[in-house]
N, C-alpha and C positions, 0 to 999 in steps of 0.2 A: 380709733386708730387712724394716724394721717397715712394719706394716700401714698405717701413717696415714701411711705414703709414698704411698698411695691413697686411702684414707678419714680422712675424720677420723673421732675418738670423738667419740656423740653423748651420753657420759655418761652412757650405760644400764649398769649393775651387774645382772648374773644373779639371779632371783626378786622383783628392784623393777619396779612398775609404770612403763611408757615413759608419759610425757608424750605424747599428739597434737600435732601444731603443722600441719599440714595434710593434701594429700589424699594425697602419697607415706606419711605413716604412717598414714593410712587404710587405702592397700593394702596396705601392710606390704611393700613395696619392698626385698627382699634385693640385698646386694652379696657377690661368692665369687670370687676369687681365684685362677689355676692355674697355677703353674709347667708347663712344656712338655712333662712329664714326667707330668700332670697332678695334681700333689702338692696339696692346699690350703694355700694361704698366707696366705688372707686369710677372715674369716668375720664379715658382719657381725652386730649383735643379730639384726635382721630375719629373716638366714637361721634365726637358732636357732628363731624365731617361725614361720618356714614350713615347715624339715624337719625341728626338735626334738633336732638336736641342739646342744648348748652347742660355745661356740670350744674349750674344750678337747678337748672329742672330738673334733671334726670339722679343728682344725689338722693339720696332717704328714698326712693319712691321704689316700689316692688319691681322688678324686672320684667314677668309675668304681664300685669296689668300694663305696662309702659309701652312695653316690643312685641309681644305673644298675641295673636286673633284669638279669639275666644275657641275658634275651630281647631288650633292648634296646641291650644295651652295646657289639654293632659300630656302629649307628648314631649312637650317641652319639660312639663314639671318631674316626668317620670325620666326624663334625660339628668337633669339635673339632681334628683334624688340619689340613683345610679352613680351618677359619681363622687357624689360626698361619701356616698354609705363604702362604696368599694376603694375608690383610693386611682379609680383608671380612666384615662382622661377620653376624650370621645373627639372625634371628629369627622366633619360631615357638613353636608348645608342645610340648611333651614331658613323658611320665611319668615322675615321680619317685617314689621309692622314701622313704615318710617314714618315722620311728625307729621309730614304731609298727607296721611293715611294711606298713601300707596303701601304696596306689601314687595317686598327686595327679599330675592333671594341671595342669604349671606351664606361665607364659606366659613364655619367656625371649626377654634380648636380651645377645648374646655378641661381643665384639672384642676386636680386640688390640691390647696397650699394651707399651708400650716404657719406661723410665727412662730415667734422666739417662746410664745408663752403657751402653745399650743391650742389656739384657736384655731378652728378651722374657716379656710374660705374657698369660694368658688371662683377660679381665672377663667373669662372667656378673650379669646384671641379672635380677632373676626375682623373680615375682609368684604369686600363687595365681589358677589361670586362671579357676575359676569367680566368683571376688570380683571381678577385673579386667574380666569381661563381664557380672556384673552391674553394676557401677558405670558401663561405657561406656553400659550399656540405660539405666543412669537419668539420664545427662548428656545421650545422645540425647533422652529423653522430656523432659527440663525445655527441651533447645535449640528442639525444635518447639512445645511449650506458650509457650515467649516468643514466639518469632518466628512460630505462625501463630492463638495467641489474641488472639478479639475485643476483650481487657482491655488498654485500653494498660498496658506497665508498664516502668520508669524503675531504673536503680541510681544513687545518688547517694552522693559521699563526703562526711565529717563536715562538710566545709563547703558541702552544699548543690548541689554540682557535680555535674552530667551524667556519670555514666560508663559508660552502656549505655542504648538505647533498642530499645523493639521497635516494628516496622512500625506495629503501632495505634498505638499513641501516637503515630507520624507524622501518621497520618490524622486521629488526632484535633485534634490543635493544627496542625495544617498544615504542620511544620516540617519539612526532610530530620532523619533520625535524626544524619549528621553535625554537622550546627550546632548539635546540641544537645551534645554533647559539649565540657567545658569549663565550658558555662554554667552560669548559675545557675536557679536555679528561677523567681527573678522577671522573668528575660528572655522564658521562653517562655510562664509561665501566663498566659493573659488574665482572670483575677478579679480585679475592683476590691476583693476584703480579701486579697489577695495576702501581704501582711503576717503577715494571721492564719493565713494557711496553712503560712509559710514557721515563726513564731512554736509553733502546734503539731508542725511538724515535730521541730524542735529539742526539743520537751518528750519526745518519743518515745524520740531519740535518749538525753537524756539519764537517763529512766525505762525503757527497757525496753518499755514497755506498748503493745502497739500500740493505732492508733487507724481505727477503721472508718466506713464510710459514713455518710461527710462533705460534704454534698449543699451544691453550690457552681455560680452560675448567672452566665454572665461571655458576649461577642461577639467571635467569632474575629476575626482580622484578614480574613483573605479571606470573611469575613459578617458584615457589619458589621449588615447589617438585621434580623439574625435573634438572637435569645436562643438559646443551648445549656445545657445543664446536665451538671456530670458527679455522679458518687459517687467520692470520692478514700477511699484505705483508705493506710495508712502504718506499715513494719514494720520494726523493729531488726538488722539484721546484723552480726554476730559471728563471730570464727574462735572453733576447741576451745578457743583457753584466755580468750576472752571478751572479747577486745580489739573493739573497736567499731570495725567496717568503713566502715559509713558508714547506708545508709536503702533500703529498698525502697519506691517508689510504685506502688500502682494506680489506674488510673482508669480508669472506666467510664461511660461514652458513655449520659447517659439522658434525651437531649432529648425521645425521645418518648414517655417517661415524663410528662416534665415538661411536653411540649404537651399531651399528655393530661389531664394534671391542670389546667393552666389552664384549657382548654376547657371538663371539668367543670364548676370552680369559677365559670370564667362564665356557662356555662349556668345554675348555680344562683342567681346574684346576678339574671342575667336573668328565671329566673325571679320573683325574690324582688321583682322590679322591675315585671315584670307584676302581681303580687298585691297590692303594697302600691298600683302606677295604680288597681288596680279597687278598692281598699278608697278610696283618699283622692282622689282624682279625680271628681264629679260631687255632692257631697254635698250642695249644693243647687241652688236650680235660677235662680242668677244667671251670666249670662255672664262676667260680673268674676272671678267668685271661681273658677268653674273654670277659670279660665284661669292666674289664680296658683297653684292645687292642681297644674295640671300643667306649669308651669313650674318649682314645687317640687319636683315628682317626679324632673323630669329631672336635677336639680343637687344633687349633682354627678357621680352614678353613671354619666348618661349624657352631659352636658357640661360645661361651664365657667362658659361663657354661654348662657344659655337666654332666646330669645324668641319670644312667641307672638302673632302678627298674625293680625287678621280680617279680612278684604275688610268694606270697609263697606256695600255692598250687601246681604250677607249681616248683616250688622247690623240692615239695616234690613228683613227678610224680604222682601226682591224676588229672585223669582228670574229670575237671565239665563241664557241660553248662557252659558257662558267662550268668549272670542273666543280666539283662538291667538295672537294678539299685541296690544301696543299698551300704553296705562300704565294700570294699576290701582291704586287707593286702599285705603291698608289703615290698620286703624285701631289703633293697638298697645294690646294689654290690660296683656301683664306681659313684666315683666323681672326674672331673676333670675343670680347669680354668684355661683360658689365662692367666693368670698373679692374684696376690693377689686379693681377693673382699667380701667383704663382703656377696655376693650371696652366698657365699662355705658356711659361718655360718646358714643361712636361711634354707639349704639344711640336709636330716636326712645322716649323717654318713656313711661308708658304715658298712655293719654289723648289723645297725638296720632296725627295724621290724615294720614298721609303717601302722595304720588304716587311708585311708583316706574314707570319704564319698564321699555319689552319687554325690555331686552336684561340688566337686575339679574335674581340667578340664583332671589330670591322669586319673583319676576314669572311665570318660566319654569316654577317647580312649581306654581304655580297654573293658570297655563294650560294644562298638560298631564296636569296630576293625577298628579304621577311624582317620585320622591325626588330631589334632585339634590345629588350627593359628590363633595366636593373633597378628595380625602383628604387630599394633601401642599399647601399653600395659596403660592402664590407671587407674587408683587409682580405680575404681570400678573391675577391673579385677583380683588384685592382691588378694583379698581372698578366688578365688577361684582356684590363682597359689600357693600361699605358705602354709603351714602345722597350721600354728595359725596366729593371729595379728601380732606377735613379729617378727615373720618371714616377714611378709609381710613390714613392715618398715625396713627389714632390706635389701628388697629386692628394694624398694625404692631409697632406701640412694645407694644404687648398682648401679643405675639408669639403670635397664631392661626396658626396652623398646620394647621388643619383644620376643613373646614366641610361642615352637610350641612345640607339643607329637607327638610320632610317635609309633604306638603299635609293639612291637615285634611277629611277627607271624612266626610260624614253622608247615607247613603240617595243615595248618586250622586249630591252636591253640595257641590263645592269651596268651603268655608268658610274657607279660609287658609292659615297656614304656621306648623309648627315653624321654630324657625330654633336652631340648635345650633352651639358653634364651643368647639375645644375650643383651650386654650391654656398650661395647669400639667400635665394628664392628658401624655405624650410618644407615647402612641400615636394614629395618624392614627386616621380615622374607618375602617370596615370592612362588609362588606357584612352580617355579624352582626349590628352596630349599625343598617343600614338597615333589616332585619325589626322588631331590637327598638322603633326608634323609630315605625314604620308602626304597632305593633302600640296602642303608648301613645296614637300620635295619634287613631289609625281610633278607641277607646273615648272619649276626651277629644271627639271632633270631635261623636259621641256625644250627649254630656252637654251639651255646644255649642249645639249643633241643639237640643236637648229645652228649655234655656234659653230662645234666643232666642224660640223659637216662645212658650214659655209666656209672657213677657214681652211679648212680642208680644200674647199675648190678655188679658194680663192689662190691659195699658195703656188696650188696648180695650175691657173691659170696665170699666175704671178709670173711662174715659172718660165711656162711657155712664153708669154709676151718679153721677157727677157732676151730671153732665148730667141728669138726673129729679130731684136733687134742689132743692127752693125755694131760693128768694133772697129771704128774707124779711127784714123792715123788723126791728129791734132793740124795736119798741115798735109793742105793740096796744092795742085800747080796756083801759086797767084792767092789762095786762100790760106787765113786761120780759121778754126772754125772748136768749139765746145756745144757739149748738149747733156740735155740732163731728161731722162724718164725718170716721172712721180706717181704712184701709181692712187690711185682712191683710198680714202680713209676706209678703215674695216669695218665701219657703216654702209660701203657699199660693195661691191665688186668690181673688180678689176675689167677695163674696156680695152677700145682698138686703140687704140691711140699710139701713133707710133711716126716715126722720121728719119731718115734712109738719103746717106750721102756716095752719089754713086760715082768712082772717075770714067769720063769719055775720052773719047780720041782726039788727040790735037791739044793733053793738056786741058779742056773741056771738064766741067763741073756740075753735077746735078744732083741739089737740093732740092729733100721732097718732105713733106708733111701733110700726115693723114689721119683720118679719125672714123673707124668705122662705129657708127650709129647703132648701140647695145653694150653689154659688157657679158664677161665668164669667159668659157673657155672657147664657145662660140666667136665669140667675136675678136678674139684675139686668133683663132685659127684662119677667121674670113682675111683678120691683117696679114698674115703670114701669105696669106694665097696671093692677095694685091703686090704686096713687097715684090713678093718673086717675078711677079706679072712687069712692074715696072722695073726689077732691073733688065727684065731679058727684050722690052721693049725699047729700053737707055741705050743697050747693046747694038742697036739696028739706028740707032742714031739719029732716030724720029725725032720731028719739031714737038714742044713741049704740047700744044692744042693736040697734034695726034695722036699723044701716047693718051693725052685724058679720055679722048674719043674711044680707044682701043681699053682700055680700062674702065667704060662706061657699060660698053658689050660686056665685059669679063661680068661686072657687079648685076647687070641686067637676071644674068644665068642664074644669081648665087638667090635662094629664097628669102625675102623678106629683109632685103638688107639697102642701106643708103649710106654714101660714103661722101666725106668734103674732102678734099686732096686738093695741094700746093705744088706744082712741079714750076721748077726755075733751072736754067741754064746757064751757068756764069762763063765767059770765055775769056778767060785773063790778057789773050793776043788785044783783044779790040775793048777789054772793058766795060762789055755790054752784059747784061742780065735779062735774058728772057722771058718770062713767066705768065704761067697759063694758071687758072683758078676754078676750080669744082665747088663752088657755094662754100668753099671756104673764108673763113678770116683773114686781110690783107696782111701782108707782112708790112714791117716798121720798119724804115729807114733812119739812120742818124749818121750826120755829117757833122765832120768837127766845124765847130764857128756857126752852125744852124742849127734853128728850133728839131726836132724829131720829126716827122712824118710818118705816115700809113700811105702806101703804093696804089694810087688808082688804077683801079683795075678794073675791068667790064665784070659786071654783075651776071656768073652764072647760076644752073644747077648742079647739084650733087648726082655723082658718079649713081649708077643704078636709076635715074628718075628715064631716061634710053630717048635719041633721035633726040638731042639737045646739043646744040654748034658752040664748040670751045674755041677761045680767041687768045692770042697771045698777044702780052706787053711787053717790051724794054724799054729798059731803065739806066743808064751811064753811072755805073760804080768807078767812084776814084780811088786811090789808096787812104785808106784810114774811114774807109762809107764800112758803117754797121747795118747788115741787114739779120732782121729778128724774124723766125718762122717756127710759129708755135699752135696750140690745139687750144680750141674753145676752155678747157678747164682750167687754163692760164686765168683768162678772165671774167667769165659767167660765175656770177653766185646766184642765191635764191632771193637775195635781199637789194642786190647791187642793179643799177640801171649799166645797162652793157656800154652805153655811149659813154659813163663817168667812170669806168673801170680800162675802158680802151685807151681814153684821155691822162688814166692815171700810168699807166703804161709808158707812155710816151715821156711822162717825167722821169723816169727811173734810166730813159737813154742819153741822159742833159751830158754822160762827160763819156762820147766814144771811144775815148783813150782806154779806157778803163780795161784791164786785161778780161778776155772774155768769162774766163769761168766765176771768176768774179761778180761780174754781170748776169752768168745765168744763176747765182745764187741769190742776189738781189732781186731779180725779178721773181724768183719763187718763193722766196720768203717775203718779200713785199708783197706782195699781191693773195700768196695763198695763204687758207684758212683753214686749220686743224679737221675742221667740221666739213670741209668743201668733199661736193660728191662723186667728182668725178675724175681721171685722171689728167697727165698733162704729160705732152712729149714736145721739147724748147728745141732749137738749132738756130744757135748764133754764129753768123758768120763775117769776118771783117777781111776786105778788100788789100790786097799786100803792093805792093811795089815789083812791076816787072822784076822779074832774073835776067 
């Protein structure tokens, strides 16, 4: 009987390399053949590969005497009787006897077969046992490594398709492992570039190369609320001769990687958000401006829409209780949005003055002093976030979705409300966010307070330095005369600075200019004391050096205080001009048809330095002589050298003609600067034509 009545030929020729085509030629899987007699009739390449010897030796020759030890050969023969006589195949290992006379323990599997014509023969199946129990150890070791690693991992064929899942990968996408079987890759992954993952698969397959952690951030079905992130890894498979099976996936589970890492990166934006509140938030000290600084800040890092309302009490520095209920007035500063939205219309303007009641959820953080979060925003919420109905649909149509207040507190006194709503951002508002905006407000409410209060004193002070200074007539005997007080930018506070045109006897004129040394309400009260000092001193008709003298005692008395004062005496009978000088700045002369000048004067000290001799000059005024008497803040800057600012001065008097008030407007807007710190009190006066 031929052999391939059993086997086929697998086209192996003795001393050519066998081709692999899978895992039976891995193990090298012999087939052997035994007539009942146990003759060999059948030998396949394999066996020649396991017991060395070639079909031709090993054909016709007894089994027994070939492979069997003499020590083993009843065993063997009573194994092989046993199964021709019963019909039941055995399996088991047994030592073989190889060509080389070593003894291999083989793994065999033995039955009996019958032909077409009813002969009987004997199959033995045999393997080399130790290859065969290593290769079950490593089938074992890979079956647990799928099924109990924390790696999801997936087999998939050329097209993409499901054909093995392990438990993690269950747990990961939530799917039984069966339903995934069949599918495609794009049924189960939840990543919105699903695409590109399925599109790099396919490159894998068709280059070989694998491709590794692939960091991909997608929301399960059964979590909808939450972000996951995996690391996908994707690897080529192939049998021995290189045909492409299909793809291996891994995926690994690294959401708390990836919370981790936002958390960071929030934490560091939050920081990055406190640093830059305290850098650009309070920069100066108007209530307006800090209020758009930190509506600035907040947008769009921390909202959408950003508004910041002050109780207008608080505006006006009255302090109340906060009652716990009832309607409060707020007075809106700023409003700011990430980009156009209808939210901005919903919102009251800034500038206006709006009543809300107890039961609007501003109302509510103000009165309690306590953040209030809405994280998810819902159609019952909105009438008690917007200002009327019309607001509320317009807040709608904005599609806010999240809102928080955050009360402006300064030194235990509720100054108002953040108001924040976010509406492009997709994440609600969070309790993160409630620190971080407490943290923005508490500094800003800060700079608020320090504001108003200063504003507050300044106004008052504003006031009063007003208020001391004359309301004098535009024409004296023999004189024209304009003036202008400007008081310090709201960068600083308001000083002495002031200038007092007082009439004498005999038609007599006295021109004064003074600046006492500080600013606030202080030192606009010390001008008010000197004013009065010099007019009831004007009154007794004293030469201009005695009044400074007598006004030097006065400043001496007064604590901590130093004063520069101008007093001039114009007497229109004779044309003369008198003038005494306290460390002040020289007045400007200009005459028509000559360059400008500054009045030499003897170089004194300031009023209060006490037991320092004041000297008096005259000067011959004609009709049409300009004389300029004004306070250091006319011309000291921070930047400016005072000699090239005095100088520029004197250009701005090139045409005397010029009607004065004219002049004093030119000289203040020529020379001052939005930014300047100080204030400034001008008195120009021009020389008339006897009566």
């Amino acid at each position: 009987m031929a052999v391939d009545s059993f086997l086929a030929d697998d086209g192996h020729r003795p001393g050519q390399p066998r081709p692999t085509t899978g895992l039976l030629d891995m193990l090298s899987v012999a087939a052997v053949a035994l007539e009942p007699s146990g003759r060999i009739v059948f030998w396949s390449p394999q066996a020649e590969d396991l017991f060395g010897y070639s079909a031709e030796e090993a054909l016709g020759q007894y089994a027994a005497r070939l492979l069997i030890d003499s020590s083993q050969l009843k065993a063997a023969v009573n194994l092989f009787t046993e199964v021709l006589r019963t019909g039941r195949g055995w399996a088991g290992t047994f030592p073989v006897r190889h060509k080389d006379g070593s003894s291999r323990l083989t793994e065999f599997r033995t039955m009996r077969l019958l032909n077409d014509v009813g002969e009987v023969y004997a199959l033995g199946i045999a393997a080399d046992h130790t290859l065969l129990q290593r290769v079950e150890t490593d089938l074992a070791l890979c079956e647990r490594l799928v099924n109990q690693s924390p790696i999801g991992l997936a087999l998939l064929d050329p097209d993409l398709r499901y054909l093995l899942v392990n438990p993690a990968l269950e747990r990961i996408d939530g799917i039984p492992a069966a339903e995934h079987l069949g599918r495609r890759l794009r049924d189960t992954m939840p990543f919105p570039d699903v695409s590109t993952v399925e599109s790099a698969l396919r490159q894998v397959l068709a280059s070989g190369l694998p491709l590794l952690d692939q960091y991909h951030v997608g929301r399960l079905p059964g979590d909808p609320e939450h972000e996951h992130a995996w690391s996908l890894s994707f690897y080529r498979l192939e049998d021995p001769r290189g045909r492409v099976l299909g793809a291996a996936a891994s995926v690994v589970d690294v959401t708390e990687r990836h919370r981790a890492a936002g958390q960071a990166d929030r934490a560091r934006r939050r920081l990055a958000l406190i640093a830059d509140a305290s850098a650009r938030i309070g920069t100066t000290l108007e209530v307006q401006q800090t209020a758009d600084e930190l509506a600035e800040v907040a947008t769009p890092e921390l909202a959408d829409v950003v508004a910041v309302d002050v109780l207008d009490s608080a505006l006006a520095c009255r302090r109340t209780s906060r009652p716990d209920e009832g309607t409060e007035l707020f007075r809106a500063l700023a409003l700011k949005a990430a980009r156009p939205s209808e939210a901005l219309r919903a919102a009251d303007p800034p500038g206006d003055l709006a009543a809300y009641e107890g039961d609007r959820l501003v109302t509510l953080c103000v009165h309690t002093g306590r953040p209030v979060l809405v994280a998810r925003v819902g159609a019952e919420d909105l009438p008690r976030i917007a200002r009327d109905a019309e607001a509320g649909e317009l807040l709608a149509r904005a599609g806010v979705h999240s809102y928080l207040a955050v009360p402006l507190i300064a030194h235990g006194e509720v100054l108002g409300a953040l108001d924040l709503k976010r509406t492009s951002n997709p994440l609600p508002f969070d309790e993160d966010d409630v620190v971080l905006a407490a943290e923005i407000a508490g500094r800003a409410a800060v700079a608020i307070d320090n504001a108003r209060w200063f504003q507050s004193v300044r106004n008052t002070a504003l006031t009063l330095q007003r208020s001391l200074l004359p309301d004098h007539s535009p024409r004296h005997t023999g004189l024209e005369l304009a003036s202008r007080y400007q008081p310090a930018q709201s960068t600083s506070e308001v000083g002495g600075d002031w200038y007092d045109v007082i009439p004498l006897e005999d038609g007599k004129t006295a021109l004064v200019v003074g600046d006492v040394m500080g600013n606030g309400i202080d030192a606009a009260a010390t001008m008010g004391r000197l004013r009065t000092a010099t007019c009831a001193y004007a009154d007794l008709d004293l030469p201009p050096e005695s009044i400074l003298r007598h006004l030097d005692k006065i400043t001496c008395d007064l604590e901590h205080y130093i004063v520069t004062c101008l007093y001039a005496v114009y007497d229109p009978a004779t044309g003369r001009c008198t003038i005494a000088n306290a460390g002040h700045l020289p007045p400007a002369l200009a005459r028509p048809g000559e360059p400008a000048r500054f009045v030499d004067l003897p170089t004194a000290a300031p009023l209060g330095v006490g037991g320092v001799p004041f000297e008096a000059t005259t000067v011959e005024l004609v009709p049409g002589d300009l004389l300029v008497l004004y306070t250091d803040g006319l011309v000291e800057t921070r930047q400016h050298d005072i000699g090239d600012r005095l100088r520029t001065l004197l250009t701005f008097l090139d045409e005397p003609a010029r009607p004065l008030e004219e002049t004093c407007d030119l000289l203040l807007y020529g020379l001052r600067h939005p930014d300047d710190h100080d204030d400034v009190a001008l008195l120009v006066a021009r020389a008339l034509e006897p009566e």
